[in-house]
N, C-alpha and C positions, 0 to 999 in steps of 0.2 A: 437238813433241808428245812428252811422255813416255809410257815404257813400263812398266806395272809390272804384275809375274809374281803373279796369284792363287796362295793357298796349294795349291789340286789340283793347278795348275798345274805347279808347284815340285817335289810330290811325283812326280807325271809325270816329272817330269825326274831326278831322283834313281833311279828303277826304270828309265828307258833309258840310263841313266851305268852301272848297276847290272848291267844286262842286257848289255850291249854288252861292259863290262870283263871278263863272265864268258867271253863265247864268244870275243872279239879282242883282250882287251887295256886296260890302262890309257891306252894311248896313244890307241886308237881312238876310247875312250870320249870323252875329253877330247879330241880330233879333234868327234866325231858333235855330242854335246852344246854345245861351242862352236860348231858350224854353227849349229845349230838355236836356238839365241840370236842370234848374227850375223842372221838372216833375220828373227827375233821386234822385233828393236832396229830393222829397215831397213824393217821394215811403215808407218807412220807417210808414208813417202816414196815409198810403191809401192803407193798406194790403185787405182790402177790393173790390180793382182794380186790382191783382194780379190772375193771371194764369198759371198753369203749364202746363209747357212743357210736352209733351205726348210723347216722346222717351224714351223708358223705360231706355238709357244709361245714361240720363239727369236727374235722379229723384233730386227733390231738386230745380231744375233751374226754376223760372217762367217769366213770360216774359207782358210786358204792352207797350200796341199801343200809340203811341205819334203822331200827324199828321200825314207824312209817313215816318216813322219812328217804328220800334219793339227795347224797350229795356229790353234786358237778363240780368237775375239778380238770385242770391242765396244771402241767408242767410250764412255769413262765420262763420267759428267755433269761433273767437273772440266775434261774434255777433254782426260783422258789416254787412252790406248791398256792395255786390262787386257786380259790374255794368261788365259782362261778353264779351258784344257786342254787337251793334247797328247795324241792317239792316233794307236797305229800304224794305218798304211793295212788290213793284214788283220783287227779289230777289228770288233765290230759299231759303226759308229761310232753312228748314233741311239739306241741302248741307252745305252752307255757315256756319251755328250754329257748326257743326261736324268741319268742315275746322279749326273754328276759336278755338274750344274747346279741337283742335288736339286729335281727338276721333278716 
């Protein structure tokens, strides 16, 4: 199953690459941000680590904790694996998930 990174998604990741390199470093960043793809790419194989989102507008959408980090995720009609949006754990996440899902 392939994986592929929606544009929110992407920008998500560029602001915690962004954010990270400010307070730790380039290294960490590029450290954090390669986790948090290693584990987006390994979903597809660890359906058994998957959780659905409980907004009933979301049906379909489930979502896996990665450090501090939550990554949203469906199954697309091709039967790929599309990576939705990434937020950190302190976050209002059901604001932010609607925001991003332009719900």
């Amino acid at each position: 199953m392939q994986v592929r990174v929606f544009p929110i998604a992407r920008e998500r990741l560029l602001d915690i690459w962004q954010y990270t390199s400010e307070e730790w470093g380039d290294a960490q960043a590029d450290d954090y941000v390669r986790g948090l793809m290693t584990a987006a790419l390994a979903l597809p194989t660890k359906r058994h680590l998957w959780r659905p989102v409980k907004e009933r507008r979301l049906s379909g959408v489930y979502f896996f904790h990665h450090r501090h980090h939550y990554l949203f995720f469906k199954v697309l009609e091709e039967g790929a694996l599309g990576i939705l949006s990434i937020l950190h754990e302190n976050m209002n996440l059901p604001d932010r998930l609607r925001d991003d899902m332009e719900l």
